[in-house]
N, C-alpha and C positions, 0 to 999 in steps of 0.2 A: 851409195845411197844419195839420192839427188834431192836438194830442200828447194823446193821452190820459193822465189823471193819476188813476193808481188804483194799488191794492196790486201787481198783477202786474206792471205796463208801470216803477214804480218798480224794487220788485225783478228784475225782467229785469236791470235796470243793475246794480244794488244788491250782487247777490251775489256774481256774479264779478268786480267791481270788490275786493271784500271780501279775496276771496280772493291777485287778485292783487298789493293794496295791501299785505296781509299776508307778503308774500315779501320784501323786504328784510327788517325787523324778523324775521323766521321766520330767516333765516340770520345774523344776528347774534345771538338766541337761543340759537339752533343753537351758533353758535361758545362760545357764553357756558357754556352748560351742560357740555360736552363738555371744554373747556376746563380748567373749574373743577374738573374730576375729575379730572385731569392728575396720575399719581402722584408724579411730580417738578417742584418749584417751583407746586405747581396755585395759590397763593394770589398769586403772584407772575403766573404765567400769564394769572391772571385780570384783575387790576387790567390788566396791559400791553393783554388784548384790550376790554377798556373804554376806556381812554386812546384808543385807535389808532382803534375805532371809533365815538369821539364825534366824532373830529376829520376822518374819512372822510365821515361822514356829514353835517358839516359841508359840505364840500368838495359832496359829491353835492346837496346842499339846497338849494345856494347857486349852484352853473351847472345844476341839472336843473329850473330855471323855467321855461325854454324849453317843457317837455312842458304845463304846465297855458296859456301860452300859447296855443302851437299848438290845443290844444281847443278855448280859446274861441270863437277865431277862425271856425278850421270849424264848430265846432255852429251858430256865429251867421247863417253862410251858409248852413249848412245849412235852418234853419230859414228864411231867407230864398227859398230854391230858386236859390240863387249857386253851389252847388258847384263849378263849375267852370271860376269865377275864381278861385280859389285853388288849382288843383290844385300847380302849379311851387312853392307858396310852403313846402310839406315838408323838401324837400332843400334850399333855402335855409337855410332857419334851423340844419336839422341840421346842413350843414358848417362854419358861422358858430359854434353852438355845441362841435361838438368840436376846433375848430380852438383855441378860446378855451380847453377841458379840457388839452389837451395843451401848452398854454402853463403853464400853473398846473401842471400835473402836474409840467411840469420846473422852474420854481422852487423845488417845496416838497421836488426828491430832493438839492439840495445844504443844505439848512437844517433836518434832519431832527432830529437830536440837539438845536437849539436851538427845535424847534417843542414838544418832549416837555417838554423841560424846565422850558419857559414855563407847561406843563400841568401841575408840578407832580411829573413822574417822576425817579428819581433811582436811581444803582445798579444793581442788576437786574434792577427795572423796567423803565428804561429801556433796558437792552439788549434784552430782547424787545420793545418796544415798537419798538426799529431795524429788530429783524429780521423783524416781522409786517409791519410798514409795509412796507419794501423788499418784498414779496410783491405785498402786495393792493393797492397804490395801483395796479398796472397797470391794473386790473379798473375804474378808474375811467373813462376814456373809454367802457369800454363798456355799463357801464352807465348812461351820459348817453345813447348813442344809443337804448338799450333805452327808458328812459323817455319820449326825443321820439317812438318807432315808437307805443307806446302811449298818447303824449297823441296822434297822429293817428286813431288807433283808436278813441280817446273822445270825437274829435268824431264823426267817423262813427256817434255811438250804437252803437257796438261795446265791449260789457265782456269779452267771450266766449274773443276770442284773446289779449290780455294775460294773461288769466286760466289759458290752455292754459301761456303762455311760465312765469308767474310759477311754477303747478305741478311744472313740469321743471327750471326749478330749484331749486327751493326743496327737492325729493327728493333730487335727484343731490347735492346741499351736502350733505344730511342721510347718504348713501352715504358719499360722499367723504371727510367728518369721521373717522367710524368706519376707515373703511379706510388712512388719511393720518394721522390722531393717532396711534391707537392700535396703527396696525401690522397685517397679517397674519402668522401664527406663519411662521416658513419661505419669506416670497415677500417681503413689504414688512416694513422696521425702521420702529419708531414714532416718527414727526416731531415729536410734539408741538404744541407752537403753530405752527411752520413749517406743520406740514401742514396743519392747522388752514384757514391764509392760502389755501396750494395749492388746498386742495378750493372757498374761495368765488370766487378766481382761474378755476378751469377751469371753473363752474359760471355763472359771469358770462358766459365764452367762447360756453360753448352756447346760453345765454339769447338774444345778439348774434346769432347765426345763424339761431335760429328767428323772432326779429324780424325779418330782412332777407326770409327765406322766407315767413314768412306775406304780408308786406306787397306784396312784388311778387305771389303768385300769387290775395289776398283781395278787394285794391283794386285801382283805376285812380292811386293815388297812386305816381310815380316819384321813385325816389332819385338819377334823375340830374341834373346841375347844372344848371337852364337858363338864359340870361339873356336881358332885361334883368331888374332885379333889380321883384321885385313891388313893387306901392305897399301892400303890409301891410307888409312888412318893417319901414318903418318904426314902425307901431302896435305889433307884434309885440314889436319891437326897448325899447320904451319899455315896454310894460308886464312883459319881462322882467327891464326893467331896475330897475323898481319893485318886483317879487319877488326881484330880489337882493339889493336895500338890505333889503326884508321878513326875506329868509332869512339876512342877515346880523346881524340884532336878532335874530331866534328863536336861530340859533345861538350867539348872544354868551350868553345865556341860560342853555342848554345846556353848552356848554366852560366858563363859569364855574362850574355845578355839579360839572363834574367836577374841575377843577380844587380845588374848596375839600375836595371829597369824599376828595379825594387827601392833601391836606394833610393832612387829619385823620389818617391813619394808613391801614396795608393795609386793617385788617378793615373801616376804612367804604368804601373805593374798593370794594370786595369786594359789601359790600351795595350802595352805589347802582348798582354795573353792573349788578346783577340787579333792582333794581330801576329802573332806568330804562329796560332792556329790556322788562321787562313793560308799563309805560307807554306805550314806543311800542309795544308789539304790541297793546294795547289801543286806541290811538287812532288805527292802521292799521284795527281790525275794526270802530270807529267809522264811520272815515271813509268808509266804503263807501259810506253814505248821503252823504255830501260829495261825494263823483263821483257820483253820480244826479244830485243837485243842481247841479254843475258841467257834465253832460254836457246835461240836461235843461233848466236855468236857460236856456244861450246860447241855444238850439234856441228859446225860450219867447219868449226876450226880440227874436231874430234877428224872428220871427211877429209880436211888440207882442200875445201873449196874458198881460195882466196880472193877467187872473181867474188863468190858468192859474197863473201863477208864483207869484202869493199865497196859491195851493191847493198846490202843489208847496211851499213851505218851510212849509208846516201838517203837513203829511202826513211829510215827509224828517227835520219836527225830533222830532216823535213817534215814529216807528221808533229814531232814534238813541237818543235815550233808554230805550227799552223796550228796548234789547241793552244799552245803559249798566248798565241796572240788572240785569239778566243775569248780566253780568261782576261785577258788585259782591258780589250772592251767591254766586256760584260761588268768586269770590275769597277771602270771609270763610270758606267751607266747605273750601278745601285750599290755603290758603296755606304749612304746614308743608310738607307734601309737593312741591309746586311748590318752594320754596326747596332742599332737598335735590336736586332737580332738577341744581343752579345748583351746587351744590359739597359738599362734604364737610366743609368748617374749622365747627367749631362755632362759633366766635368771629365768623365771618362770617354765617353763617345769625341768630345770636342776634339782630348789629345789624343784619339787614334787618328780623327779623320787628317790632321793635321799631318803625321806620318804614311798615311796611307797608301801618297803617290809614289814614297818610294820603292813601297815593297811591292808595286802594280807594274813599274817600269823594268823593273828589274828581272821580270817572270820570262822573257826571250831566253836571258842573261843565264836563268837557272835552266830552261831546257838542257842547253844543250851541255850543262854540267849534270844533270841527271841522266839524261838517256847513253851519255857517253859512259858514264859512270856505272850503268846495267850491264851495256858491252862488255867492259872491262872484266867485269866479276865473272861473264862467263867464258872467256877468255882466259881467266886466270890469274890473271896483272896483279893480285892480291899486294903484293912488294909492292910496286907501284901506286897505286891507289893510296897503300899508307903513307908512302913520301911526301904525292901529295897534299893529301890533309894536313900532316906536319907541317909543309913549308905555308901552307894558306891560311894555318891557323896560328904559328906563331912568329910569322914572318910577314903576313900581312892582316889579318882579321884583329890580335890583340895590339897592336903598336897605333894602328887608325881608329881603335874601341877607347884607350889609354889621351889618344892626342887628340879625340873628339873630347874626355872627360876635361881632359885640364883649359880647354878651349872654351867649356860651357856650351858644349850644344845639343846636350839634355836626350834625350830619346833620339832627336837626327842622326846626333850623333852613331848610337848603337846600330841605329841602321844599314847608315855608309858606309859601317865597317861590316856589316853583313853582306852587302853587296859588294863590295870589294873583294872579301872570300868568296862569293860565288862565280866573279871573274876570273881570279887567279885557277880555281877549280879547275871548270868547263877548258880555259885557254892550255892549260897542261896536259890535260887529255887527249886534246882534238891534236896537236901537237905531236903526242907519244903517240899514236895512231898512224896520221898520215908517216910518221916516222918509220915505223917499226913495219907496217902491211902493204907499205906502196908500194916499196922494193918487192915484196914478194907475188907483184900482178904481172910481172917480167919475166919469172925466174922458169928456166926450162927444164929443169930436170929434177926430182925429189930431193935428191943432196944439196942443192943448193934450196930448198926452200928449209931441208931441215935446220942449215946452218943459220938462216934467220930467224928460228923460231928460240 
């Protein structure tokens, strides 16, 4: 089976992956701006919906492995022409996975006040921060199931209906905010951060049921249980398991920023929530090109087309970067504006705008540690990927976070040590790549290409 590897059959993938890769990050934007405007408590408001959604999305990053799993898996039969030996192995993993959500969900709702506080919150902070969390951690199962429906979708070389799901919601949140914050005059009182939580809670709900809809009436893939249990499961099982130690370093990374960001004072928790928003919603409209590469790699590698796949990460790491650098300018031309976006406290806008150029220079920097990093997962490289995270994050992200701290250089600090991990990242990859596949553009006969796989 021959995949063509050109502009359009990329972008096919590319775009609505984009779009719906950008729908998380979109509705914690969402929340962040709306938030921030909040005429009572908005600066307090704010920091709480940062704390709450660093540590969510922890939570989400760290059991939603499962979804870049499942992908690989299938693209690699797919492009194998297996499909359908793995049909049963969907609903496996997904009830394995939310079974494991709902475990975790219900340890972190009695140790709530001492998870915030570890984070750095205190006062009434940390009372919104009880009271957003009590809201929206429901929303967490289901948007783990949403993610596994849509890594099944991405092997299927399907970007198209994730992309419908991620739309619908990513609106209705944007409704809901306005109508749940801020009140209607005469029918709804304005909830403020509550409602805030509400609208991404009902909005996660809907996303869930258009997942379950599209996938029974799109595919042949069923969601119901069957046994005996697949012999992927195991593979499956191990290299999720490897993306959770992975997603466990990335997030350590993460929660330590926020944490030190916190300490520092409101106005800089203030600034890095909006700026670490924009970051990830930058490097969600990056990673588009990383699920091309992720949907398209397995598919590539399933086939043992090595030309293909060393033409595909030429092409997937060029695209990234020419929107990298998109973003870069557009960034430098309304970063004022975008900021007032996020809040009204002058004090806060002042200290993002003052960090802002480094998270703007650095956006090439995270290309090509995102889109290498989509490759990877549908490739397989799970081991790999976790390694390194581990070495970037505590080998270089927390020792430059630590020696910014005792240095005094306040929020810069947090930064350069973000940027530094997102070097070490991208350069390990690009690295383990040309390493591991260049050798195999040579090789003449199957046995020897097996021997390098």
């Amino acid at each position: 089976m021959t995949t063509a590897i050109n502009f359009k059959t990329i972008n096919k993938l590319a775009v609505p992956a984009t779009i719906a890769g950008i729908a998380e990050p979109l509705l914690s934007i969402t929340d962040t701006a709306i938030v921030g405007n909040i005429p009572v408590d908005g600066m307090e408001s704010l920091a709480a919906a940062g704390i709450v959604g660093s540590f969510l999305s922890m939570l989400i990053w760290i059991l939603g492995q499962t979804r870049s799993a499942i992908s690989a898996i299938i693209s690699q039969y797919f492009g194998a022409g297996r499909l359908k030996e793995v049909k049963s192995l969907p609903a496996q993993a997904i009830f394995l996975n939310i079974g494991l959500s709902i475990v975790v969900l219900s340890s972190t709702i009695f140790i709530v006040k001492e998870i915030f506080e570890l984070m750095g919150a205190s006062g009434k902070i940390l009372d919104y921060c009880i009271a957003y969390y009590n809201i929206r951690v429901w929303g967490f199962p289901l948007t783990l199931f949403v993610f596994a429906v849509m890594g099944i979708f991405r092997g299927l070389q399907n970007t198209y209906w994730p992309m419908a799901i991620a739309i619908v919601g990513a609106v209705l949140n944007v409704i809901l905010d306005f109508v749940l914050v801020y009140g209607v005059n005469g029918i709804i009182d304005p909830m403020y951060l509550e409602g805030a939580a509400w609208a991404s809670l009902i909005s996660q709900a809907i996303m869930a049921v258009m997942a379950v809809i599209l996938l029974m009436s799109k595919t042949d893939i069923s969601l119901r249980l069957r046994f005996p249990v697949h012999s992927e499961l195991g593979r499956l099982a191990v290299m999720s398991l490897n993306l959770f130690v992975r997603a466990l370093a990335l997030n350590t990374a993460l929660i330590l920023a926020v944490r030190e960001a916190t300490l520092l004072g409101e106005k800089y928790i203030g600034a890095h929530t909006i700026a670490i928003n924009l970051w990830l919603f930058a490097a969600f409209f990056i990673d588009g090109y990383g699920a091309a590469g992720n949907i398209m790699g397995g598919r590539l590698l399933g086939a043992r087309d090595y030309d293909g796949l060393w033409k595909l990460a030429k092409k997937i790491i060029g695209y990234g970067l020419m929107i990298s650098l998109v973003l870069v300018i557009f960034s430098f031309v309304s970063y004022r504006p975008i900021g007032r976006l996020f809040s009204n406290e002058t004090i806060v806008l002042e200290t993002f705008y003052s960090v802002f150029f480094i998270v703007v220079i650095g956006l090439p920097m995270n290309a090509v540690a995102f889109v290498f990093d989509g490759l990877f997962k549908g490739l397989g490289e799970m081991k790999y990927l976790r390694n390194v995270l581990l070495s970037a994050t505590f080998l270089g992200f927390v020792p430059i976070l630590f020696l910014g701290k005792y240095m005094g250089w306040g929020l810069y600090g947090i930064w350069i040590a973000l940027s530094f991990w997102m070097a070490i990242r991208g350069g390990a990859l690009v690295w383990k790549f040309r390493r591991k596949f260049r050798p195999l553009l040579a090789s003449p006969n199957p046995s020897q290409e097996e021997e390098h796989q």
